[in-house]
MOPAC internal coordinates of N, CA, C and O (Angstrom, degrees):
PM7 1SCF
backbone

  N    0.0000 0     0.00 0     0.00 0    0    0    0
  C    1.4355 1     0.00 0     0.00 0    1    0    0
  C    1.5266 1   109.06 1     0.00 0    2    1    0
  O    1.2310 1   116.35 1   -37.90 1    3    2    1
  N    1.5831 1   124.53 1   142.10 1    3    2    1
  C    1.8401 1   118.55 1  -174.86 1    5    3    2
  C    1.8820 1    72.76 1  -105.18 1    6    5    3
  O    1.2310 1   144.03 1   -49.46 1    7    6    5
  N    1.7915 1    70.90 1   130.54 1    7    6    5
  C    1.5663 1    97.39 1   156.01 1    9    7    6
  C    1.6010 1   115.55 1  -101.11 1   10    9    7
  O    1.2310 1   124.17 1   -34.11 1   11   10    9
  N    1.2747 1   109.60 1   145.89 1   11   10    9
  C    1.3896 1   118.49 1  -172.80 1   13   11   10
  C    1.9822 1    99.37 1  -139.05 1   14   13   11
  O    1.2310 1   125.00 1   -24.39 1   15   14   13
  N    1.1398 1   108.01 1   155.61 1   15   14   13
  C    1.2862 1   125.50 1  -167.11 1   17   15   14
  C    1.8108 1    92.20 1   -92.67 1   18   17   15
  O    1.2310 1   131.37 1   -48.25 1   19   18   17
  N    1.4713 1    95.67 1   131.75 1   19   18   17
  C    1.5340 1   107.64 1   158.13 1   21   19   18
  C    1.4365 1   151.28 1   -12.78 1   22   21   19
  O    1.2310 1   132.10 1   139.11 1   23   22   21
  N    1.6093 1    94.23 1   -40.89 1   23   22   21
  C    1.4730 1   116.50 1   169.27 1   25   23   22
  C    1.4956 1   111.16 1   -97.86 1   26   25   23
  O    1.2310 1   122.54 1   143.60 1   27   26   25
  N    1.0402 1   112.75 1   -36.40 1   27   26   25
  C    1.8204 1   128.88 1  -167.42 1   29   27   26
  C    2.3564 1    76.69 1   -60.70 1   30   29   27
  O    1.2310 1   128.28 1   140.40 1   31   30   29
  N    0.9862 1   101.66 1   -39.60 1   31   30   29
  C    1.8209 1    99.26 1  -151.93 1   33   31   30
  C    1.6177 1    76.02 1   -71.85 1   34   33   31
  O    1.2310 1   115.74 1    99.90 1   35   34   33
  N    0.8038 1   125.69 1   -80.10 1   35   34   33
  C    1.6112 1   139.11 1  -150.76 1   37   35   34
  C    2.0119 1    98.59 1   -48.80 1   38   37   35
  O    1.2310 1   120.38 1   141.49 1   39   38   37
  N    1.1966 1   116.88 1   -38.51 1   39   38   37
  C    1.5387 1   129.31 1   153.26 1   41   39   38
  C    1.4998 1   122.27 1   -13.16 1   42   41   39
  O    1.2310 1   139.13 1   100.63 1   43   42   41
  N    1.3648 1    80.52 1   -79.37 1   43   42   41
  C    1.2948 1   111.33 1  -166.72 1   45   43   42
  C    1.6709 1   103.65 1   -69.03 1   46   45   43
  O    1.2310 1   117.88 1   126.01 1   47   46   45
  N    1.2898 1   121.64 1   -53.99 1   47   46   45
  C    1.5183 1   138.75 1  -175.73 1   49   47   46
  C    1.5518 1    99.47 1   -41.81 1   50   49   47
  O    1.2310 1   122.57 1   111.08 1   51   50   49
  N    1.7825 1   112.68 1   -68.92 1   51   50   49
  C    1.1886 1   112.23 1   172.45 1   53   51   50
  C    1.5818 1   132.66 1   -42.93 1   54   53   51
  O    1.2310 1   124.85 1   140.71 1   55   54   53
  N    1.2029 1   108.30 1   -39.29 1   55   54   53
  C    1.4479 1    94.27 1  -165.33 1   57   55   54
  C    1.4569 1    75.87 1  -121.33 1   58   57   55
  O    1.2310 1   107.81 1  -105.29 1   59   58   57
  N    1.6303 1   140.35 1    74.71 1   59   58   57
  C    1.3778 1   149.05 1   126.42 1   61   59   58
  C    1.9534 1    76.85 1   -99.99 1   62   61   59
  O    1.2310 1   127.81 1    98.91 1   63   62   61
  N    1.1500 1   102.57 1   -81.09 1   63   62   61
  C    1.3510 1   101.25 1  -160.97 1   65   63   62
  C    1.8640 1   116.08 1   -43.39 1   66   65   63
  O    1.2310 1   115.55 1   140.66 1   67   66   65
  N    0.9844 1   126.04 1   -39.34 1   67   66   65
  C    1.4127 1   125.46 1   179.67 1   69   67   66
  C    1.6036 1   107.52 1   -52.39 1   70   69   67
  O    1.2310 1   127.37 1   141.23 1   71   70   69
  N    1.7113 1   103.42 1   -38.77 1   71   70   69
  C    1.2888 1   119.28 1  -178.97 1   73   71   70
  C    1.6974 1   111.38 1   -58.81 1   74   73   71
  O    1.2310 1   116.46 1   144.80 1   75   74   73
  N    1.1561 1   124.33 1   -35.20 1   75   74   73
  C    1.0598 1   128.26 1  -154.07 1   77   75   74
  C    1.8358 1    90.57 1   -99.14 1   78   77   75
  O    1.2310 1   119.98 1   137.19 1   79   78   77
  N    1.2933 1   117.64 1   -42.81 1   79   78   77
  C    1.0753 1   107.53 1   169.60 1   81   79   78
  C    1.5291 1   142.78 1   -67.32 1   82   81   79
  O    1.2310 1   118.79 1   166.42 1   83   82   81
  N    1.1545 1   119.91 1   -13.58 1   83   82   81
  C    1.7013 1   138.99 1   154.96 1   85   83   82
  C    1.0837 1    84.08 1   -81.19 1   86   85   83
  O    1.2310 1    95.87 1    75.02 1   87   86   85
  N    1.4137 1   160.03 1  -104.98 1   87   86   85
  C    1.5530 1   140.51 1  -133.21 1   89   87   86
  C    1.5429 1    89.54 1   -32.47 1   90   89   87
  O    1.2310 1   121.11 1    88.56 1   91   90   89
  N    1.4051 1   115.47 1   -91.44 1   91   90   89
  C    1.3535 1   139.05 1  -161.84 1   93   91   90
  C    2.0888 1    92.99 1   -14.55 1   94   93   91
  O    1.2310 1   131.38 1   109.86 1   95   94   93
  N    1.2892 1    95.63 1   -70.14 1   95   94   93
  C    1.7599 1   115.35 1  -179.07 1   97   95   94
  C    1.3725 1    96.55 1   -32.39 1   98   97   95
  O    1.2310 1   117.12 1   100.99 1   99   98   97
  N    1.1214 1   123.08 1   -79.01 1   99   98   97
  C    1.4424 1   149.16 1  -159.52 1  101   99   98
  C    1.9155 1    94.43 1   -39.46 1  102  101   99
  O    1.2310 1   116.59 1   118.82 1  103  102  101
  N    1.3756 1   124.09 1   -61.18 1  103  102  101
  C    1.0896 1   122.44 1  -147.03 1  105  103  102
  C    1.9431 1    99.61 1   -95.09 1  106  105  103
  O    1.2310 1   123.78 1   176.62 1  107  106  105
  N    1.6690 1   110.36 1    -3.38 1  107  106  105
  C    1.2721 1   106.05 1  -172.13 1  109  107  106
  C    1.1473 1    96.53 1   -95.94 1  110  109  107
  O    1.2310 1   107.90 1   144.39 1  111  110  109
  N    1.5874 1   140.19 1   -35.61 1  111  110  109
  C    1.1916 1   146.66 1  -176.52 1  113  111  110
  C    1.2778 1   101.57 1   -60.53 1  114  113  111
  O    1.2310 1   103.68 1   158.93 1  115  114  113
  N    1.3528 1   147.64 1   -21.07 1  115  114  113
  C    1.7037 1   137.97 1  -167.04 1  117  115  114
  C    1.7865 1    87.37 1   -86.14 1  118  117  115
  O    1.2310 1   114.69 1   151.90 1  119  118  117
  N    1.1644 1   127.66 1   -28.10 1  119  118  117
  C    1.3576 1   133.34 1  -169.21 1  121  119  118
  C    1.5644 1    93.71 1   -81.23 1  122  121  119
  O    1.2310 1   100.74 1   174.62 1  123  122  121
  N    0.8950 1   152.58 1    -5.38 1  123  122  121
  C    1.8507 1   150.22 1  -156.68 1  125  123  122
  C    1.4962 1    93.34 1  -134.19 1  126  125  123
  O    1.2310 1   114.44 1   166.00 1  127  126  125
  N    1.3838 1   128.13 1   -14.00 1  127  126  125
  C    1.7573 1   124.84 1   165.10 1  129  127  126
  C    0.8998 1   122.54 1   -71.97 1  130  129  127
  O    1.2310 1   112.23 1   171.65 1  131  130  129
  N    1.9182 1   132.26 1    -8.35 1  131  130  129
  C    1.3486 1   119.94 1  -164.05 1  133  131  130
  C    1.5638 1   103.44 1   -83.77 1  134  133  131
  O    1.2310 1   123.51 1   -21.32 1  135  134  133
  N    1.1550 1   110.88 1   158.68 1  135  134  133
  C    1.3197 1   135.64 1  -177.03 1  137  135  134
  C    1.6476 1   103.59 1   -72.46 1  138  137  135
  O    1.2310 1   122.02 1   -63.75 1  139  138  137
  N    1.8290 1   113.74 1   116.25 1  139  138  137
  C    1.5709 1    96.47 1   163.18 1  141  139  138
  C    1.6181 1   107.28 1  -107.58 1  142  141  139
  O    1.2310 1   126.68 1   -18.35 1  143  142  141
  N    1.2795 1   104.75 1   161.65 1  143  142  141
  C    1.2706 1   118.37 1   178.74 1  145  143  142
  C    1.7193 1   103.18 1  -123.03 1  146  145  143
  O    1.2310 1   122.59 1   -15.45 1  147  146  145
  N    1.1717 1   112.64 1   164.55 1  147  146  145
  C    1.2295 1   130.47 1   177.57 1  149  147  146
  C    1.9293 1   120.21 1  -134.13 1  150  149  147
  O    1.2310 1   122.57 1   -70.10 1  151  150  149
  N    1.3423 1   112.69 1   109.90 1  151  150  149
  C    1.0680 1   111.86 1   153.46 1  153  151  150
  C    1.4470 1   156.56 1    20.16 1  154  153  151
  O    1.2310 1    87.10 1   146.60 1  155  154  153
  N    1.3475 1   169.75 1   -33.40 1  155  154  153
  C    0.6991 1   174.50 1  -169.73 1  157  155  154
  C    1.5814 1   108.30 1    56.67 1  158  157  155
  O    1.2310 1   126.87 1   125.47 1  159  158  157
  N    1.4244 1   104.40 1   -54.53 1  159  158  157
  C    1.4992 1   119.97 1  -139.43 1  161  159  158
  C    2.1834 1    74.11 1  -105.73 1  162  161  159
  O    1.2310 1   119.22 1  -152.38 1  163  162  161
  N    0.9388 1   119.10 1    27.62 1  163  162  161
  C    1.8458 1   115.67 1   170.94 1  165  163  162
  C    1.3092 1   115.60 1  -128.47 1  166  165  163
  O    1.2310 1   125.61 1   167.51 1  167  166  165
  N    1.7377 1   106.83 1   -12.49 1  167  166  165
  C    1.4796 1   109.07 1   175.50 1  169  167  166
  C    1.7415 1   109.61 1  -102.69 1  170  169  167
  O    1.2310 1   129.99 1   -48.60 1  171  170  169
  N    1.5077 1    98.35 1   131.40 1  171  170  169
  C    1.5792 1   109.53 1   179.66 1  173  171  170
  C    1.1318 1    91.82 1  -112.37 1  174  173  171
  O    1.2310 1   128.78 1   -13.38 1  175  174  173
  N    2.0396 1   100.69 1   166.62 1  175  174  173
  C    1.5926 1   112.99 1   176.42 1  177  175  174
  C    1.5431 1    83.08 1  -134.61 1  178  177  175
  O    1.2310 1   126.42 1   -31.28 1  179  178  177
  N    1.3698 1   105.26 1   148.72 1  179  178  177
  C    1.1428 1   107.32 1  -171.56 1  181  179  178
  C    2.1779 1    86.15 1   -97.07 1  182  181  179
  O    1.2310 1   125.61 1   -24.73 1  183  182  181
  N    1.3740 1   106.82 1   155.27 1  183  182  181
  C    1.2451 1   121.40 1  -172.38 1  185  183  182
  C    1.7309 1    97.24 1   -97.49 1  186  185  183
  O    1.2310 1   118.40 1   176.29 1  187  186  185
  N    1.4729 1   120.65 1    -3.71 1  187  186  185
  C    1.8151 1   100.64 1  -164.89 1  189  187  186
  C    1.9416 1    90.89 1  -110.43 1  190  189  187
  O    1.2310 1   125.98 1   126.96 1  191  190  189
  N    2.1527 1   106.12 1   -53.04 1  191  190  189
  C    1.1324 1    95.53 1  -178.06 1  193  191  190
  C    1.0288 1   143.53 1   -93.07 1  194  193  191
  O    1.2310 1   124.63 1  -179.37 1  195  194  193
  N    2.0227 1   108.72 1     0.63 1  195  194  193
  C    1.2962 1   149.36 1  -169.61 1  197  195  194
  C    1.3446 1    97.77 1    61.01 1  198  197  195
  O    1.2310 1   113.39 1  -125.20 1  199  198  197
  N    1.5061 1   130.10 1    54.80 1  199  198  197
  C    1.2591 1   128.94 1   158.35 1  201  199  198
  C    1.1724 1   117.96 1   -74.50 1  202  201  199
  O    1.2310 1   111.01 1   -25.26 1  203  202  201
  N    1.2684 1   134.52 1   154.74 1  203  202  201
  C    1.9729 1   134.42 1  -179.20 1  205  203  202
  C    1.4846 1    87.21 1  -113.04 1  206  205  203
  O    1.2310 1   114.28 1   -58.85 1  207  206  205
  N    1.1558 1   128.43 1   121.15 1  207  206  205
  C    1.4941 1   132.29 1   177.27 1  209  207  206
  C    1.9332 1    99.31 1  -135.23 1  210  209  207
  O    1.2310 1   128.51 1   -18.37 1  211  210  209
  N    1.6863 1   101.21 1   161.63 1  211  210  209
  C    1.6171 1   108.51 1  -176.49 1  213  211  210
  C    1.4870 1    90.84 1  -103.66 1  214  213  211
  O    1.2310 1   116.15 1    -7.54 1  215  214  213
  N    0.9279 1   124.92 1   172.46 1  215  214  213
  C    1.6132 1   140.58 1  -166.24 1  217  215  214
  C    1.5049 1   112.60 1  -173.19 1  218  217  215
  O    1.2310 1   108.76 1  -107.21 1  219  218  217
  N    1.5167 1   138.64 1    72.79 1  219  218  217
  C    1.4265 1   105.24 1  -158.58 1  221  219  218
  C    1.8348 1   112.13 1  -107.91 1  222  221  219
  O    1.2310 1   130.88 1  -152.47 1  223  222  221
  N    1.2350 1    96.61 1    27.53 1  223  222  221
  C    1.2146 1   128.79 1   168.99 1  225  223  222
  C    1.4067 1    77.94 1   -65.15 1  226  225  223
  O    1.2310 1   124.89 1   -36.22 1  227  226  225
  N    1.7095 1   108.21 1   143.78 1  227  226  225
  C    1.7861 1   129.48 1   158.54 1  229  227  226
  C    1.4705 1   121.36 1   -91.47 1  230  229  227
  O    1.2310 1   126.59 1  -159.49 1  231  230  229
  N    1.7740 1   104.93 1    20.51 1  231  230  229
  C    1.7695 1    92.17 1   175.12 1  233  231  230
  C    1.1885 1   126.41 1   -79.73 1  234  233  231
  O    1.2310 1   113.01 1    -8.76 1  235  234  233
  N    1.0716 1   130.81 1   171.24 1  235  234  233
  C    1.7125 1   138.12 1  -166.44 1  237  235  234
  C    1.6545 1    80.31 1   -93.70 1  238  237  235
  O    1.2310 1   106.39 1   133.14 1  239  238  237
  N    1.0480 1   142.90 1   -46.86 1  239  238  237
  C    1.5060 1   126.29 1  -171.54 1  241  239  238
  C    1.5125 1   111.17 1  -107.96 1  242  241  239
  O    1.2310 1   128.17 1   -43.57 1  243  242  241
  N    1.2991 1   101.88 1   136.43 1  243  242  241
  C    1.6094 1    98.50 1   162.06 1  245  243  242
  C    1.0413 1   127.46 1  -126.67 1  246  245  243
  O    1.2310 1   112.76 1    -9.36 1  247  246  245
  N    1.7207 1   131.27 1   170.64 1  247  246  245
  C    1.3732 1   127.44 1   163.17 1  249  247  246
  C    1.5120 1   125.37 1  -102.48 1  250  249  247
  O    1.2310 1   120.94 1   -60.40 1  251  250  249
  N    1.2309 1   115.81 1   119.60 1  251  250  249
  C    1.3025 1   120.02 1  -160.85 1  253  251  250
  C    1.8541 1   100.79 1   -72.56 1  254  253  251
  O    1.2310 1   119.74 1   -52.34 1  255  254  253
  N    1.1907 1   118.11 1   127.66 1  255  254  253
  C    1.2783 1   125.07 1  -176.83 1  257  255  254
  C    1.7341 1   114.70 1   -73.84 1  258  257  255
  O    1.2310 1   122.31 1   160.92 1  259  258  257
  N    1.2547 1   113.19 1   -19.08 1  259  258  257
  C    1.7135 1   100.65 1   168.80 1  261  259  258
  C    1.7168 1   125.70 1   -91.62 1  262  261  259
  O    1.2310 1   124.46 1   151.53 1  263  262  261
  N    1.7422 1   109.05 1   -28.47 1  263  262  261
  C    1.4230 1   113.09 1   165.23 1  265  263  262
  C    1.8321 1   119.33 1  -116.02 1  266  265  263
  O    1.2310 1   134.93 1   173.06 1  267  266  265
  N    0.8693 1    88.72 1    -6.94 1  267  266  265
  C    1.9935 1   108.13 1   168.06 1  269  267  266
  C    1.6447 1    99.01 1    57.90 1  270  269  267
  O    1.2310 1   122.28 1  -131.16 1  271  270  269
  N    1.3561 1   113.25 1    48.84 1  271  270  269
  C    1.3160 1   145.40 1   158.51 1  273  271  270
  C    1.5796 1   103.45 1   -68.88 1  274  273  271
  O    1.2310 1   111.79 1   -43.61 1  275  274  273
  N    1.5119 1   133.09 1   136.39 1  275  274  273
  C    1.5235 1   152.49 1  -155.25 1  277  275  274
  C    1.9369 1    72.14 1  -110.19 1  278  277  275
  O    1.2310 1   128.27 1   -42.54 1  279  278  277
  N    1.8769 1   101.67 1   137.46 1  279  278  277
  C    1.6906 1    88.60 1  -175.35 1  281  279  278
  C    1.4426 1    82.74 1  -131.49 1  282  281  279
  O    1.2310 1    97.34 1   -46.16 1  283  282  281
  N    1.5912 1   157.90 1   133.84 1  283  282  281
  C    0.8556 1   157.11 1  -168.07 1  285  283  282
  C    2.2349 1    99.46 1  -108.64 1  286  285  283
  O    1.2310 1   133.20 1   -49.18 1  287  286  285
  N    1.3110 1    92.09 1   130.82 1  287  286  285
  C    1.8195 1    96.30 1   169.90 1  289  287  286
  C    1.0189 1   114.68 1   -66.34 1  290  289  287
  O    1.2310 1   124.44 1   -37.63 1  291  290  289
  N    1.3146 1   109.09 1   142.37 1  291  290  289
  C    1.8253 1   109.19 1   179.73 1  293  291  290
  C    1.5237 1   110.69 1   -87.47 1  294  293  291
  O    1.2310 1   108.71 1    -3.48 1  295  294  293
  N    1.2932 1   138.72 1   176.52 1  295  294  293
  C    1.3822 1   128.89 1  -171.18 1  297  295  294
  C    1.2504 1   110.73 1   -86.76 1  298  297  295
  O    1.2310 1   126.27 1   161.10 1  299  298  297
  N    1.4563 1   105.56 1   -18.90 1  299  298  297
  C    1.7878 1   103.36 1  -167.13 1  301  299  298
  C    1.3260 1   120.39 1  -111.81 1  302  301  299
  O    1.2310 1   124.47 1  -174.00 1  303  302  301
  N    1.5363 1   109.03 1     6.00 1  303  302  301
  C    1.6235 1   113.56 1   165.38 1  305  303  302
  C    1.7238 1   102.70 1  -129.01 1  306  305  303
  O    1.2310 1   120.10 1   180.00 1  307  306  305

């Protein structure tokens, strides 16, 4: 059996595990780089409070969430 000293174990334990945790880090962060984009056809303006609100619901009408104004889509956006 290799004997190892108390601290030498606890050493090693730690920075196996620290090790394993930056890998882990390392490979979740390439997943948090992608590029988002947004819509065109998800952003409303409300016509009463001129709020810019997301909606990504596809209805032709919406309700604007700060004055609860009915906001109708225009044809050309």
């Amino acid at each position: 059996m290799i004997s190892i000293d108390f601290s030498v174990g606890i050493a090693v334990y730690v920075a196996l595990s620290l090790a394993v945790i930056l890998i882990f880090w390392i490979f979740t962060a390439k997943q948090k780089d992608k590029d988002l984009t947004l819509d065109s056809r998800y952003i409303w303006f409300c016509s009463i409070c001129t709020y810019t609100y997301i909606n990504t619901k596809e209805d032709l009408i919406s309700v604007c969430p700060r004055c609860g104004n009915y906001n109708k889509k225009s044809e050309n956006s």
